[in-house]
Rosetta silent file (secondary structure, phi, psi, omega in degrees, C-alpha in Angstrom):
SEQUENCE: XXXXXXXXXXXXXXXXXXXXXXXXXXXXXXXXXXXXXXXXXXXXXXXXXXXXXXXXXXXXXXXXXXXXXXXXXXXXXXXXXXXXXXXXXXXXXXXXXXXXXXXXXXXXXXXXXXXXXXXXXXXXXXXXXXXXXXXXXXXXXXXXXXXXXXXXXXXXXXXXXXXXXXXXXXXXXXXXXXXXXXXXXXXXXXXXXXXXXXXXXXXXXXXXXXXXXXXXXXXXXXXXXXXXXXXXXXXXXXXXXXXXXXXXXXXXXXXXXXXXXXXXXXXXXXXXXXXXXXXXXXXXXXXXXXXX
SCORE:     score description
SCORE:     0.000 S_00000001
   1 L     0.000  114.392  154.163   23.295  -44.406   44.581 S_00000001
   2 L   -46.950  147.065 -179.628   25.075  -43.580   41.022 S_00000001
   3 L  -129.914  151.906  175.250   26.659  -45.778   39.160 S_00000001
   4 L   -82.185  133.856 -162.264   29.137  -46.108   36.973 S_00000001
   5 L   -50.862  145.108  138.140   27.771  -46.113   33.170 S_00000001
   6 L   -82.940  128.620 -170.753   28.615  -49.224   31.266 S_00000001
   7 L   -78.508  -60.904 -145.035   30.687  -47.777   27.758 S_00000001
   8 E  -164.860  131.568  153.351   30.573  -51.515   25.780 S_00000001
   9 E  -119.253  134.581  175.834   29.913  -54.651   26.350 S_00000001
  10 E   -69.772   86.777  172.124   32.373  -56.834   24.526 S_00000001
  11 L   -61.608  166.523  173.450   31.260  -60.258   23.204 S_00000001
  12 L   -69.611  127.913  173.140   34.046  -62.314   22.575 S_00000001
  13 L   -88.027  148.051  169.390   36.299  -62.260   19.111 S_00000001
  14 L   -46.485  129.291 -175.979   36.870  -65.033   17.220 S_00000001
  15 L   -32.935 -172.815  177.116   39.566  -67.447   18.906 S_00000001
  16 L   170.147  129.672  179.421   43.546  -67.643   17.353 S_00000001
  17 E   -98.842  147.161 -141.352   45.990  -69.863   18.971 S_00000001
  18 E  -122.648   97.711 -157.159   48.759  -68.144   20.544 S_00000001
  19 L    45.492 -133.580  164.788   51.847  -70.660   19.805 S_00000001
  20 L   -94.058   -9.812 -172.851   50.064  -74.352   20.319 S_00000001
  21 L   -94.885  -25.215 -157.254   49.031  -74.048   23.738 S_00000001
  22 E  -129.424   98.532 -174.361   47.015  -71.068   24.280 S_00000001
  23 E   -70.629   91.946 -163.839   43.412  -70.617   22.123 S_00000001
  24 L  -102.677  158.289 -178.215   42.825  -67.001   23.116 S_00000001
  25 L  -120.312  143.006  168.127   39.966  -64.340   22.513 S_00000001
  26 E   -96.488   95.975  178.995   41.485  -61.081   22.260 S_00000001
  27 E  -112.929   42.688 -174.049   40.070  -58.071   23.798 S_00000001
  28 E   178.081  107.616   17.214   42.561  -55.770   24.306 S_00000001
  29 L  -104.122  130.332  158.548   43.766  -53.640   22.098 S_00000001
  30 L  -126.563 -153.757 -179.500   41.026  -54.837   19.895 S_00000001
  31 L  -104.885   12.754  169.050   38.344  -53.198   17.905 S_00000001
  32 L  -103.008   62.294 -154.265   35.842  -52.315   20.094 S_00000001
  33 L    55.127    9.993 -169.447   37.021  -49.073   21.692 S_00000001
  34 L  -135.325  103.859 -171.538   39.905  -50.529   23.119 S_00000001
  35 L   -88.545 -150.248 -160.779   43.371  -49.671   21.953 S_00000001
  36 L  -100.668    2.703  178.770   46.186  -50.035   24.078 S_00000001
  37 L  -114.040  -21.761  177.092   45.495  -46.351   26.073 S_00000001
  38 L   -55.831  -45.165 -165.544   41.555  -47.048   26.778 S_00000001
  39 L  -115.184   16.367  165.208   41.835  -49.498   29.716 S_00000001
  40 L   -34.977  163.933  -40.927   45.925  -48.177   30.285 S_00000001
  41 L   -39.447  -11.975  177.367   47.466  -49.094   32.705 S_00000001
  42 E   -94.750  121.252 -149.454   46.349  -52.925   31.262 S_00000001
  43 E  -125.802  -18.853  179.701   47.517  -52.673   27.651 S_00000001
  44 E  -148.139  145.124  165.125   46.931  -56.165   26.465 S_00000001
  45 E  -147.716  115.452 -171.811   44.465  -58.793   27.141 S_00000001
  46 E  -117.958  148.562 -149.429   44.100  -62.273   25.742 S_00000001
  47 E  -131.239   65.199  170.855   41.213  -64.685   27.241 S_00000001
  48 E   -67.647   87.168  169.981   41.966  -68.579   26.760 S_00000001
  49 E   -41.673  138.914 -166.988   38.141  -69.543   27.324 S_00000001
  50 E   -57.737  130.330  168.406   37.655  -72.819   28.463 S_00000001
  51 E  -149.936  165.671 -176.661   38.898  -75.407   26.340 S_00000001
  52 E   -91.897  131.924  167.289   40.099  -78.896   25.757 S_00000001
  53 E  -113.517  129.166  171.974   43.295  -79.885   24.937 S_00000001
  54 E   -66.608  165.539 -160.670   43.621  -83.921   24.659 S_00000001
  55 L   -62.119  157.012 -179.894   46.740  -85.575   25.987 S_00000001
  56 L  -153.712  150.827  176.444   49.802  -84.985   24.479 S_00000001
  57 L   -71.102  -41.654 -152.596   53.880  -86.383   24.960 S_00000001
  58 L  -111.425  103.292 -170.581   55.204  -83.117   23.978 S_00000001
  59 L   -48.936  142.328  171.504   53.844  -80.026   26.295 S_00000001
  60 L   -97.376  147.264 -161.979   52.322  -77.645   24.078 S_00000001
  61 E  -173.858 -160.341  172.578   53.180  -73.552   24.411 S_00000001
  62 E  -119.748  134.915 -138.899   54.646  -70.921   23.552 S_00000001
  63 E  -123.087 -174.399 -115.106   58.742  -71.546   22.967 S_00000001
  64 E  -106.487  125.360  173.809   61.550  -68.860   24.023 S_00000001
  65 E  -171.886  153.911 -174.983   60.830  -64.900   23.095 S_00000001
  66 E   -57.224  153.093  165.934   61.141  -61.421   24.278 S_00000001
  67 E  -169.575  140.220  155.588   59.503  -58.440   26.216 S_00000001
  68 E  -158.937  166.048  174.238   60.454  -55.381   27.755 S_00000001
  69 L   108.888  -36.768 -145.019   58.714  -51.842   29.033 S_00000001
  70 E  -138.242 -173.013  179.104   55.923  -53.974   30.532 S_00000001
  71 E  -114.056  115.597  167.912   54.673  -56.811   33.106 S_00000001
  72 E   -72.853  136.615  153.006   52.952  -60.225   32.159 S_00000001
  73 L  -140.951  131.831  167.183   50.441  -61.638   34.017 S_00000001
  74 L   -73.010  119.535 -169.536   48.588  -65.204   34.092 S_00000001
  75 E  -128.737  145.628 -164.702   45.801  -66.002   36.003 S_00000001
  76 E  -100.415  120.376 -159.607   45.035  -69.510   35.970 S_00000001
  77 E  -144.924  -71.078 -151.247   41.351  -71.134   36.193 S_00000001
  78 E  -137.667  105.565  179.964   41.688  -74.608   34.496 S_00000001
  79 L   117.998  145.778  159.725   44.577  -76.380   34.026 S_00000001
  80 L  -105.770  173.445  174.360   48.750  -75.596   34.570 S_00000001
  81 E  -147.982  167.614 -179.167   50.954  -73.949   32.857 S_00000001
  82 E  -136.926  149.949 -179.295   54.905  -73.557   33.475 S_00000001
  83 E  -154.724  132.983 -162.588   56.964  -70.802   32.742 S_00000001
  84 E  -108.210  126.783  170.783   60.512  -70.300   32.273 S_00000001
  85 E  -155.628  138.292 -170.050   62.370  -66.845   31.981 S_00000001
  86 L   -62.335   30.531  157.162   66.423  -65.793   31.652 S_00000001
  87 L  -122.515   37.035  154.666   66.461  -63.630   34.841 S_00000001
  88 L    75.001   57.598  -28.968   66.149  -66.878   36.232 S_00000001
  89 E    89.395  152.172 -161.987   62.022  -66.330   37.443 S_00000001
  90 L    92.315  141.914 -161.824   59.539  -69.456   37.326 S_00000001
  91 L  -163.784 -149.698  179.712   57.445  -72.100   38.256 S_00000001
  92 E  -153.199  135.973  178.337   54.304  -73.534   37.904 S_00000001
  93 E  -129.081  173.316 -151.558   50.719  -72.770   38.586 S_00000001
  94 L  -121.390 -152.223 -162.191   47.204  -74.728   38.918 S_00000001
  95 L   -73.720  123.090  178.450   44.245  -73.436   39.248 S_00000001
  96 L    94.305   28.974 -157.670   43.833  -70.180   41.409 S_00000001
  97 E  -145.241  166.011 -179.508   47.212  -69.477   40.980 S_00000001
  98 E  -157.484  131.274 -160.949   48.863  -66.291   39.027 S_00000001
  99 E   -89.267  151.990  156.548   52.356  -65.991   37.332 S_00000001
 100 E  -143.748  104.496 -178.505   53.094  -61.785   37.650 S_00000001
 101 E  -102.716  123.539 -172.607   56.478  -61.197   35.530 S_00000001
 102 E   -89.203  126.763  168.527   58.033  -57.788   35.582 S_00000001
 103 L  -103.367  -54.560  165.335   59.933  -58.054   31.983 S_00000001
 104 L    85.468 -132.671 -176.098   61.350  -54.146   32.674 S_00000001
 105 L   -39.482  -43.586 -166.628   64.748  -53.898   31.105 S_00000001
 106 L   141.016  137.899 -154.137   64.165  -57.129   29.290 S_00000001
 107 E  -157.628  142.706  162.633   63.538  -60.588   29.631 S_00000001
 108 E  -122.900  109.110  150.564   63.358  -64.144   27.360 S_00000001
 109 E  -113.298 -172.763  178.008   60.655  -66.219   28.647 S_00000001
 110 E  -152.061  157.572  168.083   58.908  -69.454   27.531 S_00000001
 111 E  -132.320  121.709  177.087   55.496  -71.237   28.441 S_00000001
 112 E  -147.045 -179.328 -165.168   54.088  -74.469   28.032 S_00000001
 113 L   -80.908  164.041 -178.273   51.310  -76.631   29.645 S_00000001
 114 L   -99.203  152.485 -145.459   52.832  -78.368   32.321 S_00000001
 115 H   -65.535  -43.028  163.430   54.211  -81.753   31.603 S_00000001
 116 H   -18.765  -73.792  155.256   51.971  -83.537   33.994 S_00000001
 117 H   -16.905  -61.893 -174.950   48.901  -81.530   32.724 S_00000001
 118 H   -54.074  -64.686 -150.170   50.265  -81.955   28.813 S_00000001
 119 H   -62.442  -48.192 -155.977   50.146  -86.199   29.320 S_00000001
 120 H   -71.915  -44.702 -171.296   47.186  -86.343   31.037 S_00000001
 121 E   102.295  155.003  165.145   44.678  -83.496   29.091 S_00000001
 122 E   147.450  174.551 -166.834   41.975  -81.680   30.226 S_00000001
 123 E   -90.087  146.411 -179.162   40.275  -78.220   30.143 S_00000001
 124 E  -124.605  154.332 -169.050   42.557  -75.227   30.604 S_00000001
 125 E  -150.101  123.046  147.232   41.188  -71.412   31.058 S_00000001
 126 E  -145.027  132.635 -168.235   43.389  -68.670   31.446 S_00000001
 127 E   -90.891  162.200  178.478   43.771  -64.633   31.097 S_00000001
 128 L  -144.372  150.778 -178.000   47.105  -63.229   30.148 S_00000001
 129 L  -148.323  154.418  169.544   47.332  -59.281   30.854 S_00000001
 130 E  -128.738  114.195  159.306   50.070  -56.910   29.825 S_00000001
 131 E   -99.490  115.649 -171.968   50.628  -54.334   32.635 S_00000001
 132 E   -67.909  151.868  159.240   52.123  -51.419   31.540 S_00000001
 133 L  -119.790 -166.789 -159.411   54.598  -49.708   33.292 S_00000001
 134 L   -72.934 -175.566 -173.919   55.542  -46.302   34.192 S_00000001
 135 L  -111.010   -5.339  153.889   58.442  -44.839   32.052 S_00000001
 136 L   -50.120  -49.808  156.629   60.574  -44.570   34.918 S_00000001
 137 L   -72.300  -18.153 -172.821   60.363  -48.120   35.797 S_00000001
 138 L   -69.897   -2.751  173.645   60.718  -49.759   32.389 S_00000001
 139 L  -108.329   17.548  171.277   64.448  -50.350   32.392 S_00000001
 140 L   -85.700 -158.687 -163.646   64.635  -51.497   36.105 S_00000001
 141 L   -55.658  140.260  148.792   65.550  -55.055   37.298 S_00000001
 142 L   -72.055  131.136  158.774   62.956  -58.372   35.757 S_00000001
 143 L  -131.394 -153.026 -159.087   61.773  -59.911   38.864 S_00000001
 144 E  -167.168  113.178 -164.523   59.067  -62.683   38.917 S_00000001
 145 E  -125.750  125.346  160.219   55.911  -63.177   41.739 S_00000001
 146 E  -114.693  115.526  164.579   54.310  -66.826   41.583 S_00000001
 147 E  -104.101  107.839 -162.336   51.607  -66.333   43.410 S_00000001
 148 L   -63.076  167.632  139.853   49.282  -69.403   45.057 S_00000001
 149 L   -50.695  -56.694 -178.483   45.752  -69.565   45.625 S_00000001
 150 L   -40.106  -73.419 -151.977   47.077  -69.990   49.336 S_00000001
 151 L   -61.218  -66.697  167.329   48.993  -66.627   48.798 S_00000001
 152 L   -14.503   61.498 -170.010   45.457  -64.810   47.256 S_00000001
 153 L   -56.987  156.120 -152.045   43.602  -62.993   50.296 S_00000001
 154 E  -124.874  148.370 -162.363   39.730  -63.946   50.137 S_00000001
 155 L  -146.119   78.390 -178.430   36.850  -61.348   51.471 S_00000001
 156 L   -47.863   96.455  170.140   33.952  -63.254   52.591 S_00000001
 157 E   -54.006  150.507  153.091   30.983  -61.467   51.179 S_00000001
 158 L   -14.244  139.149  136.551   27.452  -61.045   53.404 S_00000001
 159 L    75.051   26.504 -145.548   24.642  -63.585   53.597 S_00000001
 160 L     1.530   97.256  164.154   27.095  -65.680   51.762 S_00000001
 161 L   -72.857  -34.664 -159.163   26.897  -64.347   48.223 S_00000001
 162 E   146.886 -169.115 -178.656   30.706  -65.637   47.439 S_00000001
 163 L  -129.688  158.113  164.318   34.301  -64.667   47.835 S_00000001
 164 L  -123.196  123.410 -175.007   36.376  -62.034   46.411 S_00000001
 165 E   -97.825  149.232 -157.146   39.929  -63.382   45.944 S_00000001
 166 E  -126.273  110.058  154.485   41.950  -60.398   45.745 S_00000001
 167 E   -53.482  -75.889 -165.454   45.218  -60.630   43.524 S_00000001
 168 E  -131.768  155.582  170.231   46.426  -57.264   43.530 S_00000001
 169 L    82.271 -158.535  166.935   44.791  -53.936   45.234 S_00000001
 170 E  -116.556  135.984 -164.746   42.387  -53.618   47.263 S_00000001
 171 E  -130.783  156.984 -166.899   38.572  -54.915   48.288 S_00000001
 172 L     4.814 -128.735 -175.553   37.187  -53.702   51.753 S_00000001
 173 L   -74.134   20.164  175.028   39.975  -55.306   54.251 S_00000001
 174 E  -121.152  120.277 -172.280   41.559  -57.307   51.703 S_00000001
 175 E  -111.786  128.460 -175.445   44.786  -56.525   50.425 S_00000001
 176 L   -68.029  165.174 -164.981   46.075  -58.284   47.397 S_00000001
 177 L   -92.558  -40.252  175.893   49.781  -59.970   47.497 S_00000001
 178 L   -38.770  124.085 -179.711   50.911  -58.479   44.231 S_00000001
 179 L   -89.118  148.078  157.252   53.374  -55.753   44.245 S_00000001
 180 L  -124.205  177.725 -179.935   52.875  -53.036   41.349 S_00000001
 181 L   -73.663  -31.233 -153.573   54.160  -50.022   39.870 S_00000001
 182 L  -143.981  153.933 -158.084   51.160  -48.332   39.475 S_00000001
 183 L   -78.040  155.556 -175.536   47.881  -48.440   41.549 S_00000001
 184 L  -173.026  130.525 -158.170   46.023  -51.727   40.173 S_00000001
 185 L  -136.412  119.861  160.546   43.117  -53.450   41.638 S_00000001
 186 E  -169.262  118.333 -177.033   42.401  -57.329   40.221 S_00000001
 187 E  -154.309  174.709 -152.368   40.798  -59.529   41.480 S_00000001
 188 E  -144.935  111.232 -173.179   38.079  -62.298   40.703 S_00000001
 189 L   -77.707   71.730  164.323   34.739  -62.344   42.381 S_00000001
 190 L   -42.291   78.045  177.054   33.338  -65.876   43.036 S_00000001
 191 E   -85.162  127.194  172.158   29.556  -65.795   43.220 S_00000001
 192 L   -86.413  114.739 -136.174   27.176  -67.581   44.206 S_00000001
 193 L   -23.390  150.664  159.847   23.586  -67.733   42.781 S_00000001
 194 L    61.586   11.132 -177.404   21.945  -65.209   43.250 S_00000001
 195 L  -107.450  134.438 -174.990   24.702  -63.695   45.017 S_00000001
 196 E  -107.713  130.763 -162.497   25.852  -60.390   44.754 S_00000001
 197 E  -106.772  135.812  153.906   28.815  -57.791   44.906 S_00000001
 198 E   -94.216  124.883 -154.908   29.681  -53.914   45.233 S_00000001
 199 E  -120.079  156.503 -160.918   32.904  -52.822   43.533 S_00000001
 200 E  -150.593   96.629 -159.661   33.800  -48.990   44.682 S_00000001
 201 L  -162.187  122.411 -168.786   37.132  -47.591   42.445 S_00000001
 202 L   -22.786  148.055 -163.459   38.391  -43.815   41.697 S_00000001
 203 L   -72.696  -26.947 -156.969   36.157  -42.498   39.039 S_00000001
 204 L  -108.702   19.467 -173.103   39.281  -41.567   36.591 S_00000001
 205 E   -88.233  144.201  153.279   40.775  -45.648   37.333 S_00000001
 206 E   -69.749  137.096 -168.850   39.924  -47.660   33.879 S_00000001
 207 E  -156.861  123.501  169.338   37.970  -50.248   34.768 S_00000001
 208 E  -138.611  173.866  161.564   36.581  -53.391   33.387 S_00000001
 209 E  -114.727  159.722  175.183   35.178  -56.734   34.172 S_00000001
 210 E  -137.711  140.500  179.462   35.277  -60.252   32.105 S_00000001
 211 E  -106.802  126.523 -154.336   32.861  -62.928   33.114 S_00000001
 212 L  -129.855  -50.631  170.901   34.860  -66.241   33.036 S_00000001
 213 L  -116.594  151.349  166.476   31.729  -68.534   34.463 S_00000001
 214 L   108.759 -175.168 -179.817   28.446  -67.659   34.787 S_00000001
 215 E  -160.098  168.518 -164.898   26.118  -65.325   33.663 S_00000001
 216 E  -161.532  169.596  178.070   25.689  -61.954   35.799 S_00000001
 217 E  -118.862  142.353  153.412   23.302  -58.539   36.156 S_00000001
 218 E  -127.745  141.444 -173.981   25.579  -55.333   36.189 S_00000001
 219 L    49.148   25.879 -161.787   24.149  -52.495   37.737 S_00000001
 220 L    60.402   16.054 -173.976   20.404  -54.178   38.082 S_00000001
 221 L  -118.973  -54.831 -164.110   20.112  -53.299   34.223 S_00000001
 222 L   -99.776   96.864 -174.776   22.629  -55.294   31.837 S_00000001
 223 L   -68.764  140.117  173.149   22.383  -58.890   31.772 S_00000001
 224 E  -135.928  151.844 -177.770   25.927  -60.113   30.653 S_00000001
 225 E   -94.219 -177.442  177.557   26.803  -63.559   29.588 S_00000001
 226 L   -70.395  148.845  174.049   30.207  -65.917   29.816 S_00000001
 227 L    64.491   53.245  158.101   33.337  -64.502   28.149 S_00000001
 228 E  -107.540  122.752 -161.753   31.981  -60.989   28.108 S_00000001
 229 E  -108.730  137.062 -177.242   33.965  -58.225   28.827 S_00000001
 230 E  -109.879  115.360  162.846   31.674  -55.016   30.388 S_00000001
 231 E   -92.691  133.751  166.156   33.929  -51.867   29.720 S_00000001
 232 L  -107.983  129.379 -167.030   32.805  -48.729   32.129 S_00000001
 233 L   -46.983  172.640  172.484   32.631  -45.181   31.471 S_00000001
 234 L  -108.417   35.096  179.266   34.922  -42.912   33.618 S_00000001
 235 L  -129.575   32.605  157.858   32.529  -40.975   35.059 S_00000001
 236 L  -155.134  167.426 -179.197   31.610  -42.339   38.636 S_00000001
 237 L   -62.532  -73.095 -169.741   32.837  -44.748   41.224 S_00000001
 238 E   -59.121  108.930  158.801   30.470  -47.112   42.040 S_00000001
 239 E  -158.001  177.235  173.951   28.736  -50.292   40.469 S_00000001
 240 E  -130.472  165.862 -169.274   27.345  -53.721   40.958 S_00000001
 241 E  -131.280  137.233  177.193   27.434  -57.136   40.023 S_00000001
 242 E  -129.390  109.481 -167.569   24.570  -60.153   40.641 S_00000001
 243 E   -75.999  152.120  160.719   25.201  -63.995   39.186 S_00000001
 244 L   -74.069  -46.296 -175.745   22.163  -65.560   37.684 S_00000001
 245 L  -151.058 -174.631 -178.578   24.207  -68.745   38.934 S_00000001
 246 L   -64.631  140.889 -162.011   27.352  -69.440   40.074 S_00000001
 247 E  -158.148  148.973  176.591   29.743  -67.207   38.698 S_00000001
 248 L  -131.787  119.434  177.378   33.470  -66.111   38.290 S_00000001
 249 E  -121.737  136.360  175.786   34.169  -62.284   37.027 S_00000001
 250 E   -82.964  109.588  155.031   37.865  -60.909   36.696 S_00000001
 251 E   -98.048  103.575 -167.773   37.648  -57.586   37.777 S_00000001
 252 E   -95.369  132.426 -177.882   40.280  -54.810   36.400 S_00000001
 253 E  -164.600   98.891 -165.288   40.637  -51.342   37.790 S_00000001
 254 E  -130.412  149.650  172.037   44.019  -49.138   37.413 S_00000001
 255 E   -86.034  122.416 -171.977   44.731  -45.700   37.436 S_00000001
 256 L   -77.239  149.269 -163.464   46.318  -44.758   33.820 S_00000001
 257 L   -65.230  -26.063  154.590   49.864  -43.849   33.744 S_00000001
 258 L    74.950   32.660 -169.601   48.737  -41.152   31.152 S_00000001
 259 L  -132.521  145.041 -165.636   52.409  -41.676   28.998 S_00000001
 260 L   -89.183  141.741  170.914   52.743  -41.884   25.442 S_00000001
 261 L   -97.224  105.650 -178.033   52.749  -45.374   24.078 S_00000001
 262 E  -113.520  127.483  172.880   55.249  -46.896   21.062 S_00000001
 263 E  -140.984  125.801  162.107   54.355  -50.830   20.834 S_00000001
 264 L  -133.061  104.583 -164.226   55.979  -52.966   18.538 S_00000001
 265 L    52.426 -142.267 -172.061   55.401  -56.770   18.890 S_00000001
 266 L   -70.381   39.395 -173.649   56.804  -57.902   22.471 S_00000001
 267 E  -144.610  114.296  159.964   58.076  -54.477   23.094 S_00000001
 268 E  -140.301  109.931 -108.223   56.001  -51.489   24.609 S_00000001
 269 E  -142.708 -171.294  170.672   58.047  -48.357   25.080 S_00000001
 270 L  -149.400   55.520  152.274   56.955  -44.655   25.187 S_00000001
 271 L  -175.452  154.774 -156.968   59.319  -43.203   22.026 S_00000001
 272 L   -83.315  -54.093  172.327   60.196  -45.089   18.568 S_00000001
 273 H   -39.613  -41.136 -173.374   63.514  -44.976   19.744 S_00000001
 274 H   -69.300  -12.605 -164.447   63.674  -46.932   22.879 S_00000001
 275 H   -98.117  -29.079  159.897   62.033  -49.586   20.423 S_00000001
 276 H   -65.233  -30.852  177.478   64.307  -49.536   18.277 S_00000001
 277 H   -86.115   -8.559  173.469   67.159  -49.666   21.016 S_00000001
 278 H   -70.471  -61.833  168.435   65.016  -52.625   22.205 S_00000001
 279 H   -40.847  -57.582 -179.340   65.502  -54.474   18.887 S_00000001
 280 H   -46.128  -61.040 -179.693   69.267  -53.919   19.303 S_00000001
 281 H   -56.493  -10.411 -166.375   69.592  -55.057   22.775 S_00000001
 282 H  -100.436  -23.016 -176.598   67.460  -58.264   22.296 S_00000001
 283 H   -81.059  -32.203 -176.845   69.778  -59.072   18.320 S_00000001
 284 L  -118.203   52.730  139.652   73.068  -58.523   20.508 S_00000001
 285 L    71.076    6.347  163.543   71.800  -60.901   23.726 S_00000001
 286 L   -82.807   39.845  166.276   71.170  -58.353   26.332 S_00000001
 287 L  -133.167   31.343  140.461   68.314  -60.076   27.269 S_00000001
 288 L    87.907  177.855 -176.102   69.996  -62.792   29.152 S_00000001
 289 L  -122.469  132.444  173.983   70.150  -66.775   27.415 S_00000001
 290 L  -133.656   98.054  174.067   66.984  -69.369   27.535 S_00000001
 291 L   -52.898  132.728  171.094   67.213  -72.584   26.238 S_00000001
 292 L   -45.495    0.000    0.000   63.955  -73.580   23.973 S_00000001
């Protein structure tokens, strides 16, 4: 069988806290081949790798700011988080759990650890994604999908190797709960030693993986370690993945929207103008009211 090449594998960049709450490794758009059109339709990716935060009275986060053109999404591993946003969207998710916010038109949200979570302490791990959208869709309605572990359809692998929980897209007979814009496949493949997976995804889809636990073989050739991101070439379908030990890999695969990209801070647009008309609407309040 062919396989799809591996392009880069991505070690982790040094950490940067993201308001007080979120210590993140960035790999996307970073400096390893990956601007904000390499892995399109996912235009941003920030990695909070496990870490501890001791207890604290006052939840720590990120406090009330903008987005529009694109979708946030949280996937949760260790830890809650809560999230607040003016088209009236929010909740709170644990472990296994994923936030998916269409910001669109425009949106003011806020995030912080959740107050429980905050008092008590402990380690939190989470990805943040920016999924772009089409330019058709960026000025429709904000909606807001909290989506459980419960919610998450699970795809018992063979000889039991693991599970594949399937967020959004599809793995054999498992269809993810997320609705998108744009074809998107993500989901996060729970292995078990020595247990192994086959991922199968249009040759011209971007496609990457991040190893979140673990340690893993890709393609029977490239050992990769935790917090490694594997970027793949585009020029076959087909590859595999095998834990050394118990293992968790986030696995991204979208077909790119192929639209010119203007990004300025929480704003990603496809002409300097709309970004600019972005600026207006969020300085004269058409992006709804959120208390801090």
């Amino acid at each position: 069988m062919k396989l799809r090449s591996i392009e880069v594998v991505v070690p982790p960049r040094e950490p940067h806290f993201v308001g007080d709450g979120f210590r993140v490794h960035n790999f996307i758009p970073s400096g390893y081949r990956l601007d904000m059109r390499r892995m399109d339709p996912f235009i941003m990716m920030d990695y909070n790798s496990k870490f501890y935060f001791p207890p604290s009275d006052k939840p720590r986060g990120v406090g009330v700011h903008p987005h529009r053109g694109f979708e946030t999404v949280t996937i949760a591993y260790k830890g809650k988080v809560a999230h607040h946003d003016s088209s009236g969207g929010g909740g709170v998710i644990g472990e296994g759990d994923v936030q998916w916010m269409t910001a669109a038109s425009g949106v003011l949200h806020k995030e912080y650890h959740e107050e429980n979570f905050s008092k008590e302490g402990g380690d939190f791990q989470m990805v943040q994604l920016w999924v772009n959208l089409p330019a058709k869709d960026k000025m429709s309605a904000p909606k807001y999908q909290g989506i459980t572990n419960a919610d998450v359809n699970k795809y018992k692998l063979p000889d039991n190797a693991g599970l594949i929980d399937v967020i959004a897209g599809v793995y054999r007979d498992a269809k993810g709960p997320a609705s998108t814009f744009s074809p998107v496949h993500m989901m996060n493949a729970k292995l078990e030693a020595g247990g192994g997976a086959d991922f199968s995804f249009p040759k011209h889809y971007n496609t990457c993986l991040l190893v979140i636990e673990g340690s893993v073989v890709v393609n029977d050739t490239e050992q990769v370690d935790t917090n490694h991101l594997v970027l793949f070439e585009n020029n076959d379908s087909d590859f595999t993945v095998k834990a050394n030990e118990k293992a968790i890999v986030l696995v991204l695969s979208g077909e790119p929207l192929n639209e010119p990209i203007a990004a300025h801070g929480p704003f990603v647009m496809n002409t300097q103008q709309e970004i600019i008309q972005a600026i207006d609407d969020f300085n004269n309040g058409k992006f709804g009211v959120l208390e801090d």
